[in-house]
Structure formats: C-alpha cells, structure tokens
N, C-alpha and C positions, 0 to 999 in steps of 0.2 A: 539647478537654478533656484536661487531663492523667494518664497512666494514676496509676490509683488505688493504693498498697500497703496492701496487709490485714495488719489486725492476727497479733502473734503467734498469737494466739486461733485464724485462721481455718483452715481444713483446707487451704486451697489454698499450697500452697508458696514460687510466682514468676509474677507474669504473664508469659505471653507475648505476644508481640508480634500487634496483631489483625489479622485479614486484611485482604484490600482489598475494599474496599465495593462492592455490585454497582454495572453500570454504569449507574445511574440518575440524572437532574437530581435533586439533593436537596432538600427544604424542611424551612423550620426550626420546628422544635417548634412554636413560637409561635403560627406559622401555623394548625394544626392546632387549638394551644387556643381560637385564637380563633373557630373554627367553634361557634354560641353551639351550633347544632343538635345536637350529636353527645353534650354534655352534659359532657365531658370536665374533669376537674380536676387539677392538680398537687398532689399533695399530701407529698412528699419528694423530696429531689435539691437540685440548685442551679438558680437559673430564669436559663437563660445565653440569649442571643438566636440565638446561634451553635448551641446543637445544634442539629445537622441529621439529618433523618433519610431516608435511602435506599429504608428497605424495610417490608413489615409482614408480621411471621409469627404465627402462632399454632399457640402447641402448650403442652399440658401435659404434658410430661417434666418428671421433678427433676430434671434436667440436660441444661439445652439447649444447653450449649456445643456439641457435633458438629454442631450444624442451624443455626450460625450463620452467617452472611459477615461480619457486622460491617456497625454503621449502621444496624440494625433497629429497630425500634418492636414490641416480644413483646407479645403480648396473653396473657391468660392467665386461667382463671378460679379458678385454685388447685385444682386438684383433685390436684395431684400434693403439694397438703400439707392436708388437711379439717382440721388440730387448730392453730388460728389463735395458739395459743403457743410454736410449737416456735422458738424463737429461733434454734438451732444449721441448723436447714434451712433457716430464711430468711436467715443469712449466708452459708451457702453459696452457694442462690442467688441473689443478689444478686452475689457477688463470679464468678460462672464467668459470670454475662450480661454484667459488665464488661469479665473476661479475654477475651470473642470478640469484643467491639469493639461490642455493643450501645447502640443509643442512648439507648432510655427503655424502661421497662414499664407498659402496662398492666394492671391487675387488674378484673375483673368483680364488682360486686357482685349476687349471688346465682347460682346458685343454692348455693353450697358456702360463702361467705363473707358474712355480711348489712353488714360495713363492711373496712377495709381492715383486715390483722392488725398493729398495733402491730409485734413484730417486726421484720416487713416493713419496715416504715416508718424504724425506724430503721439497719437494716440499707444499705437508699439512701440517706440519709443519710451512713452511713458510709463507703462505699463512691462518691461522688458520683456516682449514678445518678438521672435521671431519674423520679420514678414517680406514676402518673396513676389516678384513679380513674374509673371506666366505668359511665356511669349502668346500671341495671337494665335500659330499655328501649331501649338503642343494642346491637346487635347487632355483632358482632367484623367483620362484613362490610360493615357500613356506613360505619366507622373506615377497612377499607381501603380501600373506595371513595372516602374523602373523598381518601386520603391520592394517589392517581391521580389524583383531578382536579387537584390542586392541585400535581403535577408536571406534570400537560398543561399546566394554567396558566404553568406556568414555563418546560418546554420551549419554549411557543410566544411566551413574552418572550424568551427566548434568542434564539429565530431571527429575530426581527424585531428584536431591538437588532443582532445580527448584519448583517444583510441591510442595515442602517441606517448602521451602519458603515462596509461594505465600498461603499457608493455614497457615502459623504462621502469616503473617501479617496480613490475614482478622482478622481470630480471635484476632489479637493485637485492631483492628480495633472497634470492639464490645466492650473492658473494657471500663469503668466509664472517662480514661483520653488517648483517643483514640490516639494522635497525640503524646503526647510521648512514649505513649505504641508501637504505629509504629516505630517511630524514633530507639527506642529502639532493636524492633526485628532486624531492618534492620542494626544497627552498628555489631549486635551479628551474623544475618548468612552471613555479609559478611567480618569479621574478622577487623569491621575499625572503622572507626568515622561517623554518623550522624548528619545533621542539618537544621532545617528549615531556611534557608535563606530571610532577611526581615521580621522577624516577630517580635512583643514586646507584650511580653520580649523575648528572644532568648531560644527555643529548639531546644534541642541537646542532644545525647546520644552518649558512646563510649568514648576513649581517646581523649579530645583535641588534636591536631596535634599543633608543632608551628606552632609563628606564620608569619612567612614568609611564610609558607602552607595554614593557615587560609585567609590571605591575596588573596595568588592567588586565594583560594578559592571563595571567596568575587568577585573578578575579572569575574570570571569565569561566575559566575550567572547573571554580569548583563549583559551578550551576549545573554541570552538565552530571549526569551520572546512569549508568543500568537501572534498569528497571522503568515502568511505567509514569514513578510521581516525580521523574526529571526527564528531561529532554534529552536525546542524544548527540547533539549538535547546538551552537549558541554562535551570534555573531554579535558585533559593537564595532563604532567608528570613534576611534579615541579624536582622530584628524582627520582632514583630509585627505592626507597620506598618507594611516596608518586604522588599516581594516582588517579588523582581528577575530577570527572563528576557532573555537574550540570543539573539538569533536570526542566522547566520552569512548575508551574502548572497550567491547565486549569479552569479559575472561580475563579481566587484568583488572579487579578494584580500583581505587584509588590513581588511576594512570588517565590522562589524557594527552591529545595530539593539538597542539598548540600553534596556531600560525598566524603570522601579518607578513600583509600585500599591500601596495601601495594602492592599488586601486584593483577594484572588484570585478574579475572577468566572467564571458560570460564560461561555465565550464569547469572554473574554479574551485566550487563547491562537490565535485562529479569526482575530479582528480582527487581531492585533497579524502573525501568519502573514500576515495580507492585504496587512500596511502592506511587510511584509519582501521580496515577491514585487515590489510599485510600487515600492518602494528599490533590487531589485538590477537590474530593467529599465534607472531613471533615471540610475543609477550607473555601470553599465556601460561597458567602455571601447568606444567607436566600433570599427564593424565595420573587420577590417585589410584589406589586398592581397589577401587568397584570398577573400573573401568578396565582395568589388567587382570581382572580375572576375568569379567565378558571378553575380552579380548582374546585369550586361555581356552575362553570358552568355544570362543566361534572356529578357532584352528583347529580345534581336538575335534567339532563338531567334520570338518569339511576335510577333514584325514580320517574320517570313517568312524567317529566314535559313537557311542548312544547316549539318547537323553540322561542315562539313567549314573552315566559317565560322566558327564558334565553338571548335573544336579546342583552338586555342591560349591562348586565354584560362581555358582549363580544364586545360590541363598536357599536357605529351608524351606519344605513344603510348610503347609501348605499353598498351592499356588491360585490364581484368580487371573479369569480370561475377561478383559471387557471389548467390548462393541462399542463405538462410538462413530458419528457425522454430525458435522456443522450446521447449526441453523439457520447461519450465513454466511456465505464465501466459501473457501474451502478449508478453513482452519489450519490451525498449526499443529501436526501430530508431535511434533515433539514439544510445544510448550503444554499439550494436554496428557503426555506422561509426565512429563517434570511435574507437573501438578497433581496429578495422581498418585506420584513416590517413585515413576520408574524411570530406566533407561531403555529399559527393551520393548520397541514399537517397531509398526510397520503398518503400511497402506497398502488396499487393494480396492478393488473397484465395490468391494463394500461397503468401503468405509475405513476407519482405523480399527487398529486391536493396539492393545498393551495389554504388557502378562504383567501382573503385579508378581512380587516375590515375599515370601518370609513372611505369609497370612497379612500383608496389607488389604486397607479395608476400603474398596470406592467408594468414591462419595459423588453427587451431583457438583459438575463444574458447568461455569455462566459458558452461554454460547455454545453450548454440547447436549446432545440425547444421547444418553448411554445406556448401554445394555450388558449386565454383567451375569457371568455364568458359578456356578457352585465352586467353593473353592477345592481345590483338587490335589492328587498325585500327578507329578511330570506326564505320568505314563496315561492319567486320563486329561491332557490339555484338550485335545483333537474334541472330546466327548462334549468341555466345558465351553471350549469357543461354537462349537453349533449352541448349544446352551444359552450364551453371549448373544448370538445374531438374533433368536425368536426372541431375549426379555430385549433386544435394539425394533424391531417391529412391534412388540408389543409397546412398548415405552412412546412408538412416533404415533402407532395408532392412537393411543390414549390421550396422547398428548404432555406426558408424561416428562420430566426433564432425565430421570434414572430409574431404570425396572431391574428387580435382583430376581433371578432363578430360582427359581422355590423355597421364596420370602415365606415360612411360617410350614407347619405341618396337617394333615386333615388323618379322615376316616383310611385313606390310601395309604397310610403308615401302618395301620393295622393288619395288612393282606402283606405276608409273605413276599415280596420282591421276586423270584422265582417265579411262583405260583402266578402272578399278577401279568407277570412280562408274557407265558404262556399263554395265559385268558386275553390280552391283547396281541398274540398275534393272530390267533385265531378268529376271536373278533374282526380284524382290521385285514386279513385275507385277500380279503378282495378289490380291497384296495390297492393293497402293495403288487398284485400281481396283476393289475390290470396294464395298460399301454398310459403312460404321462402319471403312473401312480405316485412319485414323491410329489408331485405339484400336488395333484387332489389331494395329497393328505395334509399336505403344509395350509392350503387354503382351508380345507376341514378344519383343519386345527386351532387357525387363526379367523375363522367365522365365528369358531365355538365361542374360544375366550373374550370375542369381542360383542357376546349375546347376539348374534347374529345379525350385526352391523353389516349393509351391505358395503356402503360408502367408507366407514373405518377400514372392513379386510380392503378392500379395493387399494387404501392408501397404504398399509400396511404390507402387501404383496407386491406392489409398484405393476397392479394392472388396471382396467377399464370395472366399473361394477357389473358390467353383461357378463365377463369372463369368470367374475366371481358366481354368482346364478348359475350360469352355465357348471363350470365346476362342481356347487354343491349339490345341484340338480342328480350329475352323473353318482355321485355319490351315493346321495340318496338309492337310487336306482342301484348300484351294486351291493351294498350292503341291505336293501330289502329294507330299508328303515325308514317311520316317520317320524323325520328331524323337526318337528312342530312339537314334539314329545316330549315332556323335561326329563321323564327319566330314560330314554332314550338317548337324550343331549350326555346327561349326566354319565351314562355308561360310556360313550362313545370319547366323552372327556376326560375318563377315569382312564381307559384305554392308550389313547395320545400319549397319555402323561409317563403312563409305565412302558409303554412300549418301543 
C-alpha cells in the first residue's frame, strides 16, 4: 500500500519512513475477515487482498505511534477518545497509525463506543487505512489468537512447500541433463522464469520475461559475486509483477542463477538459495592436479600405505604443523587453510590443525590464535603438531594472535642434543614417573614460560588457578626444588625444552 499524504488540514507534518515489520510469516487481512467466528467487519479503508498483517497490539493511547513496528493490526476500544465527534482526534489518529507502518484497526464496540464514530470512519478513508469493526462479544484476545493460528497455519505451508521443493530439485539434480532439469523444477515451483546467467549457450526454463525484465535481470547478476566485497544474492522490483533476484554461484566465476516471480513468496528466497548451492556443485570446474593427487593420496593412505609413500604426492618437505581456535564462533577451518596455502585440515576437540606443505610459511590470520610447530620431516609431524598445541596455549596465554616453536636460538644450542635430552630426563625423573605426571609437567612447563603467572597458566591449561598451585606445589615437592629460584627456574626450563 502506498504511503498515504495528509491533508494540509492534518497536524502531522511528513510521514516517515515505517519501520520493518516484525519478523513474522504474515497473513493477509482477508484471511482473518473471513474467520465468520470472530465476527469481524470492514467497515473503512480499501479492501486490498494484499494487506498483510504481522502483528496484533492492543493499546488505548492517543498516540500509539512509539509502540509501533509497523504491519500491526491495533485493537482498540476508543477509550483514549469517549466523545465519538471529535473529528480532529480521529485524524490524527488515524494518520500517526499510518506514519508507523500499521496495517489495519480494530475498534471495539462497547463498552465506550455503542457503533463505530463516523469521524473515525472517514478519517481511514482518508487516510487508506484499514478499519474493522469488533463485535461486542469477541474479546481483543480472541482476535489474537485467531491471528497465530493462522500464522501457524502458514508457517507450516511454508515449510512443507519448502521441504517440497528442495527434494524436487535434488532429484531434478540426479537426471541425465541436471542443470536444465534444475532450471526447470525451479521456474515450475516458484510460478516464474529461470536462468543461468553467463553461461554458453544460455539455460533457461519458464516464460521468457521481457525484455526490459531480462535486461534488469542481466544487471542484477553482475552485482552479485564470490568473495566478501559482493554480496551473494541481490533482489529489485522492476514492476509490480516482475521480482527479480540473483544469486552468485560458489566455484563457478562469472555464473549466476537468474530468476522473476511475479510476486514475492514467502519461502522463495529458501528454494531458489537451494536451486543456487545444486548449480554451483553441477557447475563447478572439475577438481585440478592438487586435488587428485590428495585424493591418490588418501587411497594409497587407507590401503595400507606410509606417510613416507605418499610424501610426494602431497608436496616437498619441508612440512609445518599449525594449531589454531577462533576468537569468536566457531570459525571456518577450511577458510583458515585456504588462507594459509592449504588444503589439508582437520578439527578435533582442540581446535583446528593444518599441515602446510612445500616449507610454506604461517602467518597471523584476523579472528584466529595460532600456534605453529617447527617445520619438519613427514616422519616427524606427530613431534611438530604437539609442538603446535604448546606455541596455541602459549600464544592464548599471552594474548598473542601467532606463537612459532623455537622462534630464535639460545645458550641450549650449544649442549649437544643427546647429552641435553639425558640431563633432562634425569632431571625431570620424578616427575614423569609420578601418578598424573604429563599433567604436572605440562602445567610446570607452561607456569615456567609464563613467569610464573598464576591466572595466565590457569587460562592457558583450561583449569581453575587452585589446580595450578596445587600442581606446581606437587612439583616442587618431588623434584626437591625451590621454584622461587631463577636458576632453578632456568635449569628446570632448560630441561622442558630438550626433553
């Protein structure tokens, strides 16, 4: 319906613009009149088929514009006006329930009004406002309960035309000539036109639309595109009866799904989203050389082959193990290998890992703490992804966006590696053969480098700070040491490190 302009006459200035309508399946007036039960009549306004209505409130202010959303249905039983002539108060309001995007009004007759006030009446009228008269013995709550069933009712036609849909199109998707067979389902259950946009030679199923329609159409698609700095989906109303949305597909450049409907259902957007995912699958260019050797890879792996087997079909050492978790939500692992150089991921209750390949080099990516391990031989991953996990708690403790595993070299370069690993197990003895010894040593370990934060290891371990205390206390106590000692700390961290 289009916004209404009030007369010189009326108090209100300039409509503004109405809000957005809450987010509910809508149903249309009609609907409602025709529940014979509720007693309901229209008695001013225009009788359009299309209002719709969202919502039902009930209030007697003389100005309910602030309590509105827009797309209501106000009940009301005039008590904010007892004197059934005041003509100036009923344009008023009539025109502020317009200015909020309201759909219709009811009015109550009795107990304050015995028929509808003239005024009133012509004031919706003037104003092209719906307005309905409320028998005596239908109660304001009865009205809204009709108006929820008959949004159940509609929701649950939604989701079964949905559900109806999205299983014609797969199975469209299975025939011998999959991309017209889709085209096809999708022009038929949403009553329009289909069409692949950008492709040769041109599919399309459904009535050609003109073409001033086709045009916009054409227009339309090339707004949409992959990636972040374009939108995946676009809509425009060329007419009244021709509503046209383009949808961009994933793994297909330059291709989009192309459609007009003569009018906008609700569901629409859910199906045609369905048709757009079976397009950018079918469309897709054939997996390249990286992809068919991972592929090479993972058969030879799971018919009994070794890493050392598969190597090469996955890319030169050196290799690099990272650690990663999201700072919020639960992240995308595979858009946080794609952005690292890889294809080889996987999630566990860790977190992610990605193996880089062919000495790629991580870097800090937004919305990720990563944690990467030395880069390695195939045959030492197992070594580098634990590696991985302590610089991922190292990195959250700090606060850190990306920690790399023995970034730089010290004095502990200078001791023999043998000789070193020796002197640390001996050292650390009594630890590793105590009851819960990987824990003590991991907590030891990550108290050490975090200067003996209690609240850092705490965050960094994913336990309480009593249990760290606790922990380093036992510690202390079986290695005989006082950890207030720097070169006690020092030795004890030297230790860790090589052992």
């Amino acid at each position: 319906m289009p916004e209404p302009t009030a007369p010189t006459t009326s108090p209100v200035d300039s409509p503004t613009p109405s809000p957005a309508a809450p987010p509910t399946p809508p149903i249309p007036l009609t609907a409602l009149l025709a529940r014979t039960d509720l007693g309901l009549r229209q008695v001013a306004g225009p009788v359009d088929a299309e209002t719709a209505v969202h919502w039902v409130h009930t209030s007697e202010m003389a100005d309910p514009y602030p309590y509105l959303l827009g797309g209501e249905l106000l009940l009301s039983a005039g008590v904010h006006c007892p004197d059934p002539t005041d003509a100036a108060h009923f344009d008023t309001y009539a025109a502020r329930i317009v200015q909020a995007g309201g759909a219709a009004l009811g009015i109550g007759i009795a107990p304050v009004h015995d028929r509808v006030p003239e005024p009133l009446i012509e004031a919706c009228d003037r104003y092209g406002l719906p307005l309905l008269e409320v028998a005596p013995k239908t109660p304001f709550t009865t009205v809204a309960r009709a108006v929820w069933q008959l949004m159940a009712q509609a929701r649950h036609a939604e989701l079964r035309r949905v559900a109806e849909a999205q299983q014609a199109l797969a199975a469209a998707a299975a025939r011998p000539d999959p991309v017209a067979s889709v085209l096809r389902q999708l022009a038929r259950r949403l009553g329009g036109y289909a069409v692949l946009l950008g492709a040769s030679p041109v599919r399309e199923a459904g009535r050609t639309p003109r073409e001033p329609v086709r045009a916009a159409l054409d227009h339309l698609a090339q707004v949409v595109g992959p990636g972040a700095s374009r939108p995946a989906s676009a809509t425009d109303t060329v007419s009244p009866g021709a509503h046209l949305a383009a949808y961009a597909l994933a793994g297909a450049p330059g291709l989009a799904l192309g459609v007009v409907t003569p009018a906008r259902e609700p569901g629409d957007h859910t199906i045609a989203g369905a048709a757009a995912v079976l397009l950018s699958l079918l469309t897709a260019e054939h997996q390249g050389a990286a992809e068919t050797r991972r592929s090479a890879a993972l058969v030879r792996l799971l018919l009994g082959a070794g890493p050392d087997d598969v190597t090469a079909l996955l890319g030169p050492a050196p290799w690099t193990v990272v650690r990663g978790r999201a700072t919020e939500g639960d992240g995308d692992p595979g858009a946080l290998a794609a952005a690292l150089g890889s294809a080889l991921f996987d999630k566990d209750r860790e977190g992610v890992r990605v193996v880089l390949t062919a000495g790629a080099e991580p870097t800090a990516q937004t919305g990720w703490t990563l944690g990467a391990g030395a880069a390695v031989e195939p045959a030492e991953l197992a070594t580098a992804e634990v590696q991985a996990l302590r610089a991922l708690g190292r990195a959250e403790a700090t606060r850190s966006p990306f920690v790399r595993h023995g970034a730089g070299a010290g004095l502990g370069e200078l001791v023999p590696p043998a000789e070193a690993s020796a002197y640390a197990r001996t050292l650390l003895a009594p630890l590793s053969q105590a009851p819960n010894g990987e824990a003590l040593t991991e907590t030891l370990r990550t108290w050490l480098s975090l200067h003996g934060s209690w609240d850092r290891t705490a965050t960094a371990q994913g336990v309480h700070r009593n249990t760290v205390r606790q922990r380093v206390a036992r510690c202390a106590v079986l290695l005989d040491a006082d950890l207030d000692d720097p070169d006690v700390r020092m030795e004890l961290w030297f230790a860790l490190r090589v052992g």
